[in-house]
C-alpha positions in Angstrom: 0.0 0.0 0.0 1.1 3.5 -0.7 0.4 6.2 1.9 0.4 10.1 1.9 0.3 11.9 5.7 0.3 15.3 5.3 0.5 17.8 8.5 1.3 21.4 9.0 4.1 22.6 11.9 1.3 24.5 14.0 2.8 23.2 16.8 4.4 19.8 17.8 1.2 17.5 18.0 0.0 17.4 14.7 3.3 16.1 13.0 3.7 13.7 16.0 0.0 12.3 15.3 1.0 11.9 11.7 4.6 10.8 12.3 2.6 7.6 15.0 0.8 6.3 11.9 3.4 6.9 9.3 5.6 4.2 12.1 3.0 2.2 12.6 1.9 1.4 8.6 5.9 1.6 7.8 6.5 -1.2 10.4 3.5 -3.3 9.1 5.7 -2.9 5.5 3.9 -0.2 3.6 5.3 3.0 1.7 5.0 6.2 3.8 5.2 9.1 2.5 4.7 12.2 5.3 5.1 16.0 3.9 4.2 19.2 4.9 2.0 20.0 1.6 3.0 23.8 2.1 6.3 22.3 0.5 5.3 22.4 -3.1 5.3 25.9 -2.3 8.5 26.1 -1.2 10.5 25.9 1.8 9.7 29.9 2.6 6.1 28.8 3.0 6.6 26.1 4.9 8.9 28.2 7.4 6.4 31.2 7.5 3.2 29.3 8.3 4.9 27.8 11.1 7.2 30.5 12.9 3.9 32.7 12.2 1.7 30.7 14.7 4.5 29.8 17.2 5.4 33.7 17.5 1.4 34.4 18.1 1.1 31.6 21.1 4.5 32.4 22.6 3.8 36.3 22.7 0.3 37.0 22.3 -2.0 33.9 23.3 -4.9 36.1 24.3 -4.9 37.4 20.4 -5.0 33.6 19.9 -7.9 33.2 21.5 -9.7 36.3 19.7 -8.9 34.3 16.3 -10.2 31.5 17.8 -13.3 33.1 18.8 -13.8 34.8 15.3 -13.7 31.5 14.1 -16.2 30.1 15.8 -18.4 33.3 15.4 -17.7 32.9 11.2 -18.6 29.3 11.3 -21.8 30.1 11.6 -22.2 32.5 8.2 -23.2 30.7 5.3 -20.3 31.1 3.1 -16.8 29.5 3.1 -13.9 30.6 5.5 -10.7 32.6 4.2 -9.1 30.0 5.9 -10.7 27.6 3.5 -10.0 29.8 0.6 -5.9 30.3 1.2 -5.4 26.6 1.9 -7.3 26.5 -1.5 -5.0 28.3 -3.4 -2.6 25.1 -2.9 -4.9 22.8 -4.8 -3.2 23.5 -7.9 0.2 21.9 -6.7 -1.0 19.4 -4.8 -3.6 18.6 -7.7 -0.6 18.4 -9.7 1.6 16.5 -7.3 -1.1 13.7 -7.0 -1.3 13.4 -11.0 2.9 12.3 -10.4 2.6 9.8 -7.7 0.3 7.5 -6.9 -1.0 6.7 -3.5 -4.0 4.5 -2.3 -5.0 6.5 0.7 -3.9 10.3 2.2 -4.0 11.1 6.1 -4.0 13.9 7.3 -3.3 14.8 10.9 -4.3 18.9 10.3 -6.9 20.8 9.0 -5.1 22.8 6.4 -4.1 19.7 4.0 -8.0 18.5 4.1 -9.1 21.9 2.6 -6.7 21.6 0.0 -8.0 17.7 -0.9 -11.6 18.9 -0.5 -10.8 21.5 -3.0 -9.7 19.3 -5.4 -12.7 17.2 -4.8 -15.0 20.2 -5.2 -13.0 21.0 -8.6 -13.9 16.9 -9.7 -10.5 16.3 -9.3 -10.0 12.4 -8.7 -8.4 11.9 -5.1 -7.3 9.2 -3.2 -9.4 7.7 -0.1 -9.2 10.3 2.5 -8.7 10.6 6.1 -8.4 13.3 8.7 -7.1 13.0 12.0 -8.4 15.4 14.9 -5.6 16.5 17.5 -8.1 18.3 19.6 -11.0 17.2 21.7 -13.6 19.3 20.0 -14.1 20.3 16.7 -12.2 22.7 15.6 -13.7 25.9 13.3 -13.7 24.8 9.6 -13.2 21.5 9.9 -16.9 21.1 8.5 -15.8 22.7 5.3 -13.6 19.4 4.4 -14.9 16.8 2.6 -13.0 13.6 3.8 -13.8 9.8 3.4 -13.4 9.3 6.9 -13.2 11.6 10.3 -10.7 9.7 13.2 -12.5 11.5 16.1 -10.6 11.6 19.7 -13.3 9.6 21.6 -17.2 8.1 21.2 -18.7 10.5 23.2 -17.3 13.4 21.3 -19.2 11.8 18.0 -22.1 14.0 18.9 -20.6 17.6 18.9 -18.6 16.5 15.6 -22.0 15.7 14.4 -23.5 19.2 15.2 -20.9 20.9 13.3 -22.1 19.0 10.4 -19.4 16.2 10.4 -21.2 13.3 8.8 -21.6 10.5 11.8 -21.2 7.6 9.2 -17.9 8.5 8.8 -16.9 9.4 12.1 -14.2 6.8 13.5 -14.1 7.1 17.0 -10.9 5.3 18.4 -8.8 8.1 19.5 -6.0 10.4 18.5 -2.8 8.3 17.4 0.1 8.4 19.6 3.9 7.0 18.5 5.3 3.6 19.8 7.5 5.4 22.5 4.3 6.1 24.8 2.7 2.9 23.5 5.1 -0.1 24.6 4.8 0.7 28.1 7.9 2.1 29.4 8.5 1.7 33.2 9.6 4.5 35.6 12.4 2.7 36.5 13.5 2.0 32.9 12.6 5.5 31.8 14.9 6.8 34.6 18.0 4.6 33.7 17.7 5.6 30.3 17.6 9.4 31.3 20.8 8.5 34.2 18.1 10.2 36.9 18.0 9.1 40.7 15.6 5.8 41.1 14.9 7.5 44.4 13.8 10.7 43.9 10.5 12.1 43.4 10.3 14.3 39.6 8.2 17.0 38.7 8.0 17.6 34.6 7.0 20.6 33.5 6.4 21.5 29.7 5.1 24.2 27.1 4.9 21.9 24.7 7.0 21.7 21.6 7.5 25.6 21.2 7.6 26.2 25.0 4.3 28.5 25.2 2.2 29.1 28.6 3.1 30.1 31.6 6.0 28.7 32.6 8.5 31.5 34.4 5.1 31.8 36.5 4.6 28.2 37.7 8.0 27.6 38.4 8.2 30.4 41.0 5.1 28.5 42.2 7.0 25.0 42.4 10.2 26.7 43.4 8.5 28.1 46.5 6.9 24.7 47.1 10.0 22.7 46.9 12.2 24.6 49.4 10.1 22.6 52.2 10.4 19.6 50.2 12.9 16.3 50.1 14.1 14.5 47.3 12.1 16.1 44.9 13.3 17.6 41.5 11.9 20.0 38.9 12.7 19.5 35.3 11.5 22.0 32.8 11.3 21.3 28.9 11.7 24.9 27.3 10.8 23.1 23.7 11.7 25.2 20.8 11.4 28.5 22.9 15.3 29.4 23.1 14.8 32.7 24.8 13.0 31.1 27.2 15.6 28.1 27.9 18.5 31.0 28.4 16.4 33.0 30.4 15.7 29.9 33.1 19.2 28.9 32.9 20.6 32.2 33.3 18.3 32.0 36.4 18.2 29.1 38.1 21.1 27.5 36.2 23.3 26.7 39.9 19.9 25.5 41.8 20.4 21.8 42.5 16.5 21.5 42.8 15.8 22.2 39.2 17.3 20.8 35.7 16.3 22.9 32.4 15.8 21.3 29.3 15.2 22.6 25.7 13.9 20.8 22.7 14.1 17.1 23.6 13.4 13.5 21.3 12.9 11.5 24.4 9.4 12.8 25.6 8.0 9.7 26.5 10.8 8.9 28.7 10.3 12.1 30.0 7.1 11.7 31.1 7.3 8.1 32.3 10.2 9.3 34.7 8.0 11.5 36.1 5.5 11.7 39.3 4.0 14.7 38.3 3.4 16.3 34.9 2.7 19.9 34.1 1.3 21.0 30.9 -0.9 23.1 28.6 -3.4 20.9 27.4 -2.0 20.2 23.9 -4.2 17.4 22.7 -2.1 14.8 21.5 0.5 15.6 24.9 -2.5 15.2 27.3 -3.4 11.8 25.3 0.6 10.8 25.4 0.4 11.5 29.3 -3.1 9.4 29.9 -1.8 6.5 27.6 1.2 6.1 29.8 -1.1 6.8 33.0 0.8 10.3 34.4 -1.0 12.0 36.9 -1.6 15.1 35.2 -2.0 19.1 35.6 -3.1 21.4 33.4 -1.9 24.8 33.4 -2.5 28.1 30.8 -4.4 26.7 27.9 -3.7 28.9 24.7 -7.7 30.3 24.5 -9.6 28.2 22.2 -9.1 24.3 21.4 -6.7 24.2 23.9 -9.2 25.7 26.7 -11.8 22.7 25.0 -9.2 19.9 26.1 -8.6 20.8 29.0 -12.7 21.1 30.1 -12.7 17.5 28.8 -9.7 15.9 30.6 -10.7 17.7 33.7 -14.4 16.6 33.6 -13.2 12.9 33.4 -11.1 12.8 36.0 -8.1 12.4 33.8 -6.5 15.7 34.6 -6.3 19.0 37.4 -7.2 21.9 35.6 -5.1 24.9 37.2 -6.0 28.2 35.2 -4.1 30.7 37.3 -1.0 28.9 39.0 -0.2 31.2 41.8 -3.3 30.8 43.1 -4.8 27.4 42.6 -0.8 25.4 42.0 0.0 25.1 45.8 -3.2 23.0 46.9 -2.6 20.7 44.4 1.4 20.4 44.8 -0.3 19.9 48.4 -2.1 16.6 47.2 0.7 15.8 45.3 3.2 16.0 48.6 0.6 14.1 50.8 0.2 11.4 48.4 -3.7 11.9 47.4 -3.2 13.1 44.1 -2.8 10.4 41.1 -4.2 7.0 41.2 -8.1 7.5 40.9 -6.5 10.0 37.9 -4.8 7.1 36.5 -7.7 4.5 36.4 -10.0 7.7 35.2 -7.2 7.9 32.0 -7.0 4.0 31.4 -10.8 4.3 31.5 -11.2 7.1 28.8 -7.9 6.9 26.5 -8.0 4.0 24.2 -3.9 3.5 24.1 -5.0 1.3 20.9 -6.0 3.9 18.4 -2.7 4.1 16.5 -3.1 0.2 15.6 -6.9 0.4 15.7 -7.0 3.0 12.7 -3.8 1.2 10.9 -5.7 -1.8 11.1 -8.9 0.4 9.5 -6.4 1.5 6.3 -5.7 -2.0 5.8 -8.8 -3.2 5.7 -9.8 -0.6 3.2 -7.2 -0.9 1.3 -7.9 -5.0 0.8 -11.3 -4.1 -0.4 -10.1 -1.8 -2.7 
């Protein structure tokens, strides 16, 4: 079988969601082919779509969130998007991309690529079977304006507000939001602490921004800082991502404070996580569902307003996470739980309950089906 998975780099989770089934179908011997489709444009593009929306959530989230909140407004007018109509302006090359290699299915783990297919579709272009992956636990504005074979939605009970956007139900396939084979094998804490050389004994807190380090960070750490000067054997780490500024800033900082270890851009999330007793985060989809599939107790701090806000409502309402929106005031009673012990396993069972830690194979397993009936 030959597979397309196109994503754009709005941030780390949509490539990682992409990049989980591109493993998975490459292990099980197909041909995988994952591109950002913004590349037939030209590397330029590809660069200014993505430092465009890193710069917006790193310094301006609240402007974010208006965006956001126009879209959801617009999604209710009776006429196409300009988000729909710029991503259309690609169907050309990808029309003629298509016409030069062949491919029996395209996946697509972002929004963007599946108004360019649907364009094509809309033009009676011939297409490959399509499928598009949402990273979020809500539906997104404009992702009723694709036209895809099949919708991989994050869970069941989401099928019905998919369904009110106008997301046909028939093609809705609930198993989840794919995750890559590092969270999926099951890596111990003890393993995941050899491999990173940390102390067996000591008790970690993980705190990230996500893959370009937005939220807010300086702020929680003075929160855990202050908490961990009456502590024992109990660490900080902080994964900066992508955000360099940031990383400098926290080294320059706390740099010679034996309680805290400062990370940038790291390969070896999963480890990261399993290592952990305690895992702070903005409530990026696919890093909340990495965190429930390997059962972290989990926090989540600062959404970026919109989607973000969504996930963290539905974690939070399950049981599967703490939902902290303003750190220096609602941070210390839960570092309080976490100290005292009463914080994490109900959390865990609520995750294992909720997260289906199958969906990668589950929707692999889907594609080849389809494909043997094609």
């Amino acid at each position: 079988m030959e597979a397309l998975i196109l994503s754009c780099s709005t941030g780390g989770g949509h490539n990682a969601a992409g990049k989980a089934v591109a493993e998975e179908l490459d292990r099980r011997g197909h041909r995988v082919m994952f591109m950002d489709p913004y590349e037939l444009a030209g590397s330029g593009i590809v660069r200014l779509v993505s430092d465009s929306y890193v710069k917006l959530v790193q310094r301006s989230p609240a402007l974010f969130g208006k965006v956001y909140a126009l879209g959801e407004s617009y999604r209710q007018l009776p006429i196409h998007s300009p988000v729909y109509w710029v991503n259309g302006k690609m169907s050309s090359a990808m029309g003629a991309f298509l016409d030069e290699h062949h491919f029996d299915v395209v996946i697509m783990s972002h929004m963007y690529p599946a108004h360019i297919l649907t364009n094509l579709k809309r033009q009676r272009t011939a297409v490959p079977q399509t499928m598009l992956i949402a990273t979020d636990y809500t539906c997104i504005p404009f992702m009723e304006e694709t036209d895809c074979d099949y919708y991989v939605v994050p869970a069941a009970d989401l099928m019905d507000r998919f369904g009110a956007y106008g997301i046909p139900r028939e093609r809705m396939l609930p198993y989840g939001i794919p995750v890559g084979s590092d969270f999926r094998r099951g890596i111990t804490r003890h393993q995941a602490r050899a491999a990173l050389r940390l102390d067996l004994n000591e008790r970690y807190i993980l705190l990230s921004g996500g893959s370009i380090g937005a939220g807010k960070i300086e702020e929680t750490i003075r929160t855990i800082m202050t908490f961990l000067k009456g502590q024992t054997g109990c660490t900080l780490i902080v994964i900066c991502g992508k955000n360099d500024q940031l990383r400098r800033k926290l080294v320059h900082r706390y740099g010679d404070d034996p309680h805290i270890v400062i990370r940038g851009s790291t390969s070896h999330m999963a480890q990261y996580m399993a290592a952990c007793d305690l895992f702070l985060t903005k409530p990026g989809g696919l890093s909340s569902t990495e965190a429930a599939v390997l059962g972290v107790p989990l926090v989540h701090i600062s959404p970026i307003p919109g989607c973000e806000s969504e996930n963290m409502a539905y974690f939070a309402s399950r049981h599967m996470s703490v939902a902290v929106s303003d750190p220096a005031e609602e941070l210390p009673q839960v570092l309080r739980q976490f100290a005292d012990g009463t914080l994490g396993a109900a959390m865990k069972a609520a995750q294992h309950s909720c997260i289906d830690r199958r969906a990668t194979d589950r929707l692999c397993d889907f594609i080849e089906d389809q494909y043997a009936e094609m």
